[in-house]
C-alpha positions as CSV (number, residue, x, y, z in Angstrom):
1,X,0.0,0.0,0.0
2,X,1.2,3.2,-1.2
3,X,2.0,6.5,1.6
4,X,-0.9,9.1,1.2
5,X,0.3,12.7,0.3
6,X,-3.0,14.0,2.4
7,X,-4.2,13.8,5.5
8,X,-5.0,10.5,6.4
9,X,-5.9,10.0,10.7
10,X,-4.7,7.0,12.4
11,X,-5.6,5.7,15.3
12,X,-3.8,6.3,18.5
13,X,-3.9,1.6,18.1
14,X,-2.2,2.0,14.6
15,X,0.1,5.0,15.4
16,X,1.5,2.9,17.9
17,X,1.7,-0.5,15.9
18,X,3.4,1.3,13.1
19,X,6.3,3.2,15.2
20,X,6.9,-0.3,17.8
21,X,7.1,-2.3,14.6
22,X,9.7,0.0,12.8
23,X,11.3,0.4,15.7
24,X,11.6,-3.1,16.9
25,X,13.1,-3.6,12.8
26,X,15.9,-1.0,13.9
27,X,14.7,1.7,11.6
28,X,11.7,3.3,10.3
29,X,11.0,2.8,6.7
30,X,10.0,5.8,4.0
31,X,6.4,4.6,3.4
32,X,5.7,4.2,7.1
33,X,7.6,7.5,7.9
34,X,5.2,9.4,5.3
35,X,2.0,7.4,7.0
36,X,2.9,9.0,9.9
37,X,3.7,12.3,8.7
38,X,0.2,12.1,7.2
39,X,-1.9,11.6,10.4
40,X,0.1,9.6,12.8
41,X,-2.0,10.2,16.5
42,X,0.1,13.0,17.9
43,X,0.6,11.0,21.6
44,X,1.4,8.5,20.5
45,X,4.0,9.9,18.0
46,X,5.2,12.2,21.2
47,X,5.3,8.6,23.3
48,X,7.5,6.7,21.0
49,X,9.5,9.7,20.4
50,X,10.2,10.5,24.0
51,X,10.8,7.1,24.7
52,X,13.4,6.7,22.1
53,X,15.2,9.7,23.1
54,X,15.3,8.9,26.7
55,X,17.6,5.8,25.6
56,X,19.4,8.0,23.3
57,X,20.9,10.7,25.5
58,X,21.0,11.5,29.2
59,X,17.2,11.1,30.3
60,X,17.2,13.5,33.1
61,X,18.6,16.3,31.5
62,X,17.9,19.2,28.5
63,X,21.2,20.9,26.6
64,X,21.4,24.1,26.0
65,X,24.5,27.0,24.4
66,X,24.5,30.5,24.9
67,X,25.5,32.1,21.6
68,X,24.8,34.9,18.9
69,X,23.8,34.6,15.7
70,X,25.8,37.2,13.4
71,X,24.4,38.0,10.4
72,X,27.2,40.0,8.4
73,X,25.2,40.6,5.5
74,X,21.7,40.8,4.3
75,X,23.2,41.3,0.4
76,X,22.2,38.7,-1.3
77,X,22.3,37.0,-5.4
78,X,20.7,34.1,-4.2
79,X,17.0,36.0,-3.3
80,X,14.6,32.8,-2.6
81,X,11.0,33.2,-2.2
82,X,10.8,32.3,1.6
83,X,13.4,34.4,2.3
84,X,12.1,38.7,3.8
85,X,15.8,39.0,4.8
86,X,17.8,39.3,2.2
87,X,18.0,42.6,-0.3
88,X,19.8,43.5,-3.3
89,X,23.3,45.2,-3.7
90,X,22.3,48.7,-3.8
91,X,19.4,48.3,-1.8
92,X,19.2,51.9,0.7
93,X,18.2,48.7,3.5
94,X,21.3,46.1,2.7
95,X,24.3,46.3,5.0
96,X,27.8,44.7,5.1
97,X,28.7,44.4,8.9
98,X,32.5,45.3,8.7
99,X,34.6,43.8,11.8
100,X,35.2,47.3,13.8
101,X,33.5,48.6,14.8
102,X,29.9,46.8,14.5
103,X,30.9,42.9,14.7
104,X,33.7,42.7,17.7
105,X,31.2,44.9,20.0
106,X,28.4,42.1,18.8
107,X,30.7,39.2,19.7
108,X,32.1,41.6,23.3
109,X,28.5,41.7,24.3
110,X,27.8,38.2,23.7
111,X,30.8,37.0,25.7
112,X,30.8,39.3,28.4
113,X,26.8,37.3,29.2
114,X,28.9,33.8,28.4
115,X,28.6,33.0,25.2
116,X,30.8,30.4,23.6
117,X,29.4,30.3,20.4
118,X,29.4,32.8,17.7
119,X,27.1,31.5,14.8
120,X,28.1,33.9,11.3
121,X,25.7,33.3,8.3
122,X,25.1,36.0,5.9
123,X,23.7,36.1,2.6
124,X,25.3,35.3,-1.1
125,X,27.4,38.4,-1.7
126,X,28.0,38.8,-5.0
127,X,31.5,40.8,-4.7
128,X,33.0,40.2,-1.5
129,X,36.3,38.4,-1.6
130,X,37.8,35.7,0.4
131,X,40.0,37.4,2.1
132,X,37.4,39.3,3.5
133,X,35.7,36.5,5.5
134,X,39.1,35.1,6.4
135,X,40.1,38.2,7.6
136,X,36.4,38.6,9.6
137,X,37.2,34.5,11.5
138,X,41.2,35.4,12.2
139,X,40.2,38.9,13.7
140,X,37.4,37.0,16.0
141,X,39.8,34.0,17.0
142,X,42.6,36.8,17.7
143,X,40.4,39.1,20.2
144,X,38.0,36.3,21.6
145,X,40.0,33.2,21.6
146,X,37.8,31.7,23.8
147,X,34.5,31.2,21.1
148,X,33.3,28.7,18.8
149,X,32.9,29.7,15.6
150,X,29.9,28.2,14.2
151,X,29.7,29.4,10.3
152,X,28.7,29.5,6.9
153,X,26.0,27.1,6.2
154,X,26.7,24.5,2.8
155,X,24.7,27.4,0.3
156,X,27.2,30.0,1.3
157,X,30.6,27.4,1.3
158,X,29.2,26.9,-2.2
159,X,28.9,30.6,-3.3
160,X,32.2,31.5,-1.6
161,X,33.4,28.5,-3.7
162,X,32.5,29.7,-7.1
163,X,33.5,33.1,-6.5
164,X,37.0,32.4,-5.4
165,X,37.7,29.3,-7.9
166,X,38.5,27.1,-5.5
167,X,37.5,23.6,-4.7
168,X,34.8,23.4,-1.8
169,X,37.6,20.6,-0.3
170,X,40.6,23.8,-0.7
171,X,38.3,26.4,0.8
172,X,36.9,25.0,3.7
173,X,41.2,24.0,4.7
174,X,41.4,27.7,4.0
175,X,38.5,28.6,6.8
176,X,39.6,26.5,8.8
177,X,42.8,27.7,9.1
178,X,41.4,30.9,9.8
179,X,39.5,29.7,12.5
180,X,36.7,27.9,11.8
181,X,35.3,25.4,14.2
182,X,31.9,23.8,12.5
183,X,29.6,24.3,10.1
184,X,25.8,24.9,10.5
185,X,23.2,22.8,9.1
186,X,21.1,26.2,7.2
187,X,19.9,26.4,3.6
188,X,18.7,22.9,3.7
189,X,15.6,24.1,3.3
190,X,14.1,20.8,2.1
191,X,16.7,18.4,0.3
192,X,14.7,17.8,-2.8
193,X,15.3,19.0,-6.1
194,X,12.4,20.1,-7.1
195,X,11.1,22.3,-4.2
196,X,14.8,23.9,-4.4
197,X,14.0,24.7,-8.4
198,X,10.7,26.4,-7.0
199,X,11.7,28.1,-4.2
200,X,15.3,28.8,-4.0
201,X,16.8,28.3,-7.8
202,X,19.9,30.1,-7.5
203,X,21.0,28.3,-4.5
204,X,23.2,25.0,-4.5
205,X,21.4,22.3,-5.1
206,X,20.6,19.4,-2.8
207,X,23.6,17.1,-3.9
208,X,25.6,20.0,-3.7
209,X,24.7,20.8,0.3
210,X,25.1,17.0,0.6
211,X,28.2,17.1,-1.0
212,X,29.8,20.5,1.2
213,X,29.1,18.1,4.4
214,X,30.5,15.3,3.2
215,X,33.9,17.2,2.6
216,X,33.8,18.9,6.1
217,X,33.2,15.9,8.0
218,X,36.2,14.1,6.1
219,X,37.9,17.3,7.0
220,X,37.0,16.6,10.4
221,X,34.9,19.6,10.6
222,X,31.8,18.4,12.3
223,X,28.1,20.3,11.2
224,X,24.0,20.2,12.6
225,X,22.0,19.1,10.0
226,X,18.2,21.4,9.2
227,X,15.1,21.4,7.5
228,X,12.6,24.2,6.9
229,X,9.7,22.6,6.5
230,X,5.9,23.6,5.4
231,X,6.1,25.7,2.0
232,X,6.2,23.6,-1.3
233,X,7.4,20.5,-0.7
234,X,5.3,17.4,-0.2
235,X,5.0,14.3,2.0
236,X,7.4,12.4,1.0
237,X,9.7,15.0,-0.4
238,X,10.1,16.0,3.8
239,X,11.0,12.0,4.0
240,X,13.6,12.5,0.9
241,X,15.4,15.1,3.3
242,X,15.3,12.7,6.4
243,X,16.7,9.7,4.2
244,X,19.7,12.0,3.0
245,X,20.7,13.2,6.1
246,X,20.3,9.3,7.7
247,X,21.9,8.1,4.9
248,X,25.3,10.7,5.3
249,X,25.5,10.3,9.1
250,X,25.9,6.4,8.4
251,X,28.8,7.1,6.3
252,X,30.4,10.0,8.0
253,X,29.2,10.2,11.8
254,X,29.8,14.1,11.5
255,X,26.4,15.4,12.4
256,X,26.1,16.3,15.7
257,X,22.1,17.4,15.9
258,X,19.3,17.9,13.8
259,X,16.8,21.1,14.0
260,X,13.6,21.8,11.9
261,X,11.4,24.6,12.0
262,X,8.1,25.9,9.8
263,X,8.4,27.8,6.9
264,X,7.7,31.6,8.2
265,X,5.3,33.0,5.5
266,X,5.2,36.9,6.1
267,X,6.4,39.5,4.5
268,X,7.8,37.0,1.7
269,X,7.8,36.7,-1.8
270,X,6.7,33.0,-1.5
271,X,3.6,33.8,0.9
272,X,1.0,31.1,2.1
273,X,0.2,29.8,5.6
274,X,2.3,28.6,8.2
275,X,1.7,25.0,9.9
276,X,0.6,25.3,13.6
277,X,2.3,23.8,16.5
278,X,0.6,20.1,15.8
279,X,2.1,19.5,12.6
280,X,5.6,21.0,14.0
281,X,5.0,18.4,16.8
282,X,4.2,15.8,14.4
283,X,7.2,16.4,12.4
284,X,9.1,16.8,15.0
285,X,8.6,13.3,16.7
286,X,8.9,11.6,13.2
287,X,12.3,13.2,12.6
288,X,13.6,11.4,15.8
289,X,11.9,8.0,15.2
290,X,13.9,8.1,11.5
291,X,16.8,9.7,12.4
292,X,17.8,6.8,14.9
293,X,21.5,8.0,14.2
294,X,21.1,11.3,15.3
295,X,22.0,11.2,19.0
296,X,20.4,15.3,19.7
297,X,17.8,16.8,18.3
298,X,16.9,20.1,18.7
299,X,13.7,21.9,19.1
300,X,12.9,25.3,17.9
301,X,11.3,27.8,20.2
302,X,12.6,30.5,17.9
303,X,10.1,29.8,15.5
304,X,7.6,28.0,17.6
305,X,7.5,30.1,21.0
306,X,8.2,28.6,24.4
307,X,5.3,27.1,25.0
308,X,5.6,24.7,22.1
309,X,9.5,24.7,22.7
310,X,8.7,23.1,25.5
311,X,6.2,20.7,24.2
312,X,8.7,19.5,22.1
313,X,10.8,18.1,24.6
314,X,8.4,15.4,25.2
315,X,8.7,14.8,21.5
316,X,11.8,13.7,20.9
317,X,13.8,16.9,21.4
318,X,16.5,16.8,24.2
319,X,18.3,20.0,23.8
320,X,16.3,24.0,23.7
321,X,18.9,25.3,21.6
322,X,20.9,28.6,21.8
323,X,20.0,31.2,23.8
324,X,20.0,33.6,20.3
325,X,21.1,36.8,21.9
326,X,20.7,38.1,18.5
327,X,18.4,36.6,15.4
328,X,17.3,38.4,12.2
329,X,16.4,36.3,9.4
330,X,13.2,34.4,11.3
331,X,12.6,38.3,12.5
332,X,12.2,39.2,9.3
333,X,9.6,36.8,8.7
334,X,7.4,38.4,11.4
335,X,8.3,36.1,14.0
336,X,10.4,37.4,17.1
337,X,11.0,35.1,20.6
338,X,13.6,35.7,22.6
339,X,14.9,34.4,25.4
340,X,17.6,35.3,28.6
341,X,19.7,32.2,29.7
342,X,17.8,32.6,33.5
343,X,14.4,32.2,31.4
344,X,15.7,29.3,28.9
345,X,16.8,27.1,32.3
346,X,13.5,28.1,34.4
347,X,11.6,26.9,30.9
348,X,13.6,23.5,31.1
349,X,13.5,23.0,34.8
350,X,9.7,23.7,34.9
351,X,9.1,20.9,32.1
352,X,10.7,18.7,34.8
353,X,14.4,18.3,33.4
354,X,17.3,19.5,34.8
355,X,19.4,22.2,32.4
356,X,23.0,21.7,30.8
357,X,25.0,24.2,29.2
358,X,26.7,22.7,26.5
359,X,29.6,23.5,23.9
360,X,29.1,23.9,20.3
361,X,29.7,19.7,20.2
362,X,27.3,18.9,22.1
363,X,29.6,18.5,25.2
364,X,28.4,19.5,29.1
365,X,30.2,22.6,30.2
366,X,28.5,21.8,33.6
């Protein structure tokens, strides 16, 4: 029997029959990973997902990293239809965030309330050159030694690639050099071809993001993995993504979390509706039934709220995240949460776990 692209309920009887069965087989298949997607009973989805990561990771405890997100540049070739943060080069509202004086008083603030991760993604500048964001991680390293530096998702490796003429495999030695720790999971978007054709054509394409984390983690260069779900794609095109990512932590091992989040509708080109907290929920829980080789799993409050953040960590999600002391591309999108460190610990405490600052790899600080 074929997966159904629409909505189809099941019962709380078959939910659970479905996830102990793949489960019990060591892995969830596509077909019964779309069935759920399409109307798996949220409890028990949330049962089988909690469950599995309880035996996954450290059952009394959530993870958490206080960090900033950096965003040097809203300039951007790439313009995708989702996207109501990037603008054009000569755009009176695009920016290039130079190192002094704006970025190492962003980073100063950041450390001096205990960050230790700096996360720098920006958007496809068509002129500047290498040396610039070589310059930009040497600088950091130099003044705040201390930090992780978290940056440039596979789309922008890609773009710096083309630009400069040099293999992805030759630039990313070059960042890392420079100081470059790890690689973020962003511009995934959803790992399908076709959706990438409709919403984000000038953007690498999904064998090419595939293909960027495949030579970091031979590199050594460890990454999170994403997916921005909820726009174009279909049912089984969100399973597509799922089976990539499964399919390159099995041969590499370098993905140290996966993170999804809902398409944010306003104030794009793209439009539509965004999916409410059930279907985030939903997704949510199937992600860490397939993804059996993904030890953390993040959930999203930046995008969801709190509330559901919250929720989430009785669905399969054992780690809240970064404290985003600064975010501006979901802003953009009409959707602003933030939290302080003190709130982000009382939010895991009160949900009954007890809260771990963490490093960039996933490692306890505490």
């Amino acid at each position: 029997m074929s997966a159904p692209e629409s909505t189809v309920a099941l019962s709380a009887a078959e939910t659970r029959e479905l996830a102990a069965a793949a489960l019990a087989a060591g892995r969830l298949t596509p077909e019964t990973a779309q069935w759920l997607l399409a109307g798996g009973d949220l409890h028990e989805l949330g049962r089988a997902a909690h469950a599995l990561r309880l035996r996954q990771t450290d059952p009394g405890s959530v993870t958490y990293v206080v960090d900033r997100n950096i965003n040097y540049t809203n300039i951007c070739v790439s313009r995708c239809a989702f996207c109501a943060f990037s603008r054009g080069e000569g755009d009176p509202e695009g920016y290039v965030h130079e190192y002094e004086p704006v970025i190492r008083a962003k980073v100063a603030e950041a450390v001096s309330l205990g960050a230790t991760q700096i996360l720098l993604q920006g958007g496809h500048h068509p002129s500047l050159p290498l040396e610039w964001y070589l310059t930009l991680l040497r600088y950091i390293k130099r003044d705040f030694p201390q930090v992780t530096l978290h940056a440039f998702s596979p789309p922008e490796v890609m773009h710096f690639s083309r630009l400069c003429g040099l293999s992805v495999c030759e630039l990313l030695l070059r960042l890392r050099e420079a100081g470059l720790d790890s690689l973020p999971g962003g511009g995934a978007e959803i790992l399908c071809d076709r959706t990438r054709h409709e919403v984000s054509p000038r953007k690498c394409s999904a064998g090419e993001w595939i293909s960027v984390m495949r030579e970091a983690h031979a590199l050594g260069i460890r990454s999170t993995a994403t997916m921005m779900f909820g726009h174009v794609e279909t049912l089984a095109e969100r399973v597509e993504h799922l089976e990539r990512l499964r399919a390159l932590q099995d041969e590499t091992g370098g993905f140290t979390a996966f993170i999804c989040w809902p398409y944010q509708p306003e104030n794009t080109p793209l439009g539509g509706t965004p999916v409410g907290g059930v279907e985030y929920l939903r997704t949510l829980a199937v992600a860490r039934l397939y993804l059996t080789n993904f030890t953390n799993v993040q959930a999203s409050w930046v995008t969801m709220g709190p509330k559901v953040g919250q929720l989430a960590l009785f669905f399969g999600a054992n780690d809240l995240g970064g404290t985003m002391l600064e975010e501006n591309v979901v802003a953009a999108a009409g959707t602003s949460y933030s939290l302080s460190e003190e709130e982000l610990r009382r939010l895991i405490t009160a949900a009954g776990f007890k809260p771990r600052r963490r490093t960039t790899q996933y490692e306890p600080l505490e």
